[in-house]
C-alpha positions as CSV (number, residue, x, y, z in Angstrom):
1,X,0.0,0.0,0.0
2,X,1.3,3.6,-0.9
3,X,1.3,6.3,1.6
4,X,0.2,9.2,0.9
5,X,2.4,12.0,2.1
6,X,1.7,15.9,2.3
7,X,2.9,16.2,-0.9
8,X,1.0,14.5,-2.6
9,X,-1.7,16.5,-0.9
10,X,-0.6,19.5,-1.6
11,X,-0.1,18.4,-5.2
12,X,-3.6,17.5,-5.0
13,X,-4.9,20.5,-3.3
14,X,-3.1,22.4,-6.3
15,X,-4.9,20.7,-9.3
16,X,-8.5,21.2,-7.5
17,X,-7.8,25.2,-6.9
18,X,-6.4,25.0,-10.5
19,X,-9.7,22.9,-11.7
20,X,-12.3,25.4,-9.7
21,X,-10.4,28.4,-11.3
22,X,-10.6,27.0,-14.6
23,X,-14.4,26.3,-14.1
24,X,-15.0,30.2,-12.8
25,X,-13.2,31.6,-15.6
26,X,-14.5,29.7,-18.2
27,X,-18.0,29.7,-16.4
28,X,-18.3,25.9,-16.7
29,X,-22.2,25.5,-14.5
30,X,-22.0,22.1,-15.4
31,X,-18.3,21.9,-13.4
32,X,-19.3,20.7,-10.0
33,X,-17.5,23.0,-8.0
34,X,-19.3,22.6,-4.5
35,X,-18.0,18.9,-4.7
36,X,-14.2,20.0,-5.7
37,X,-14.5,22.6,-2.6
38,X,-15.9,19.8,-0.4
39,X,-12.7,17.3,-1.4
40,X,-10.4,20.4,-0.8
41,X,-11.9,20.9,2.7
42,X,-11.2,17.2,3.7
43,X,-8.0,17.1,2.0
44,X,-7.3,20.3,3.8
45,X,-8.1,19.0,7.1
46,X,-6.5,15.6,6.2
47,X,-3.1,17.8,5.4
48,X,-3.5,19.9,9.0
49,X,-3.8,16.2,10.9
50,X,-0.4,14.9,9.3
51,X,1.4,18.2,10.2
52,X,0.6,17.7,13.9
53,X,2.0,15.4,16.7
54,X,-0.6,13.2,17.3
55,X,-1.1,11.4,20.2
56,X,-3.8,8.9,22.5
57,X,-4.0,8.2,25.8
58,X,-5.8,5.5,28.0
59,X,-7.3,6.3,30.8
60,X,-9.2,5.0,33.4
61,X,-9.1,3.3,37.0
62,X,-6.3,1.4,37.8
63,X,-5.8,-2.6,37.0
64,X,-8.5,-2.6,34.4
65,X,-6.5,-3.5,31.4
66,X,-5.0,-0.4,30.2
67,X,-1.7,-1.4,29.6
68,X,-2.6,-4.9,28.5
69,X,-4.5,-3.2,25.8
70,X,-1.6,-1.2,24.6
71,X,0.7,-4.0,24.8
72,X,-1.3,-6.3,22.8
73,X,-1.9,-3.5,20.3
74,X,2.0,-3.8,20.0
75,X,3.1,-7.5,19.9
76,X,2.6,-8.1,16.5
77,X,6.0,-8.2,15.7
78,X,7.4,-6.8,12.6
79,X,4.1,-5.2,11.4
80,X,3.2,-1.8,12.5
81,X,-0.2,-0.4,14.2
82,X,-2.7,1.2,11.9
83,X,-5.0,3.1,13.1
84,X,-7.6,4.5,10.1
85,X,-10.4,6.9,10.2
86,X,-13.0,7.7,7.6
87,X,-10.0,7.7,4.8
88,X,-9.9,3.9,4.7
89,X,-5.9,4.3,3.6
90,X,-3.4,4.5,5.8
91,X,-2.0,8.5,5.1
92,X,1.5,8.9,7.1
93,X,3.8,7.0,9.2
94,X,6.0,8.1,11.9
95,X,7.1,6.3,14.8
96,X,5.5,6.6,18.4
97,X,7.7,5.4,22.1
98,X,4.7,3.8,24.3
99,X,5.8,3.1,27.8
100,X,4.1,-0.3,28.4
101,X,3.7,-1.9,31.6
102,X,7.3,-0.9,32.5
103,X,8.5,-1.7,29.1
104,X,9.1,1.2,26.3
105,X,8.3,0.3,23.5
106,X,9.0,2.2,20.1
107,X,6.8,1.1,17.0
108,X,5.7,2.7,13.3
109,X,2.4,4.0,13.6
110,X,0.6,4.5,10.4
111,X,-2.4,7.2,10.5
């Protein structure tokens, strides 16, 4: 599977503002411009969730599974954690440190 990176969305982001130019300036009604503007608002917000530092957190009382969770999140060795939202694709990787039980741990998270 091919990550996308931010360049790729901002190459994106470039041929729709290029696309809904063309369609003003040409006056193209049949263009469907509200659906270009709607891509470029999830793209957009897509792009601003890569630039960030995500993190998670689990919380709750103590010995109720917290860190058996997270650990078994992170045995599968050799393949990373994906976590995926509406996209359906995984979108960047980076690498997260999750102190485990103890234990840190350092794994590829792919968002």
């Amino acid at each position: 599977m091919k990550e996308i990176t931010i360049q790729d969305i901002d190459h994106l982001l470039h041929v729709i503002d290029d696309s809904i130019r063309w369609a003003s300036v040409h006056d193209e009604h049949a263009f469907p411009v509200s659906a270009f503007k709607e891509k470029r608002r999830n793209l957009k917000k897509i792009r601003f969730a890569l630039e960030e530092n995500c993190s998670a957190a689990a919380y709750g009382e103590s010995q109720n599974g917290k860190s058996y969770l997270i650990s078994s999140l992170l045995s599968n060795q050799g393949n990373a954690l994906t976590i995926s939202g509406g996209v359906g694709n995984s979108m960047a990787s980076s690498t997260i440190s999750i102190p485990v039980g103890g234990i840190h741990r350092k794994k590829n998270l792919q968002v």
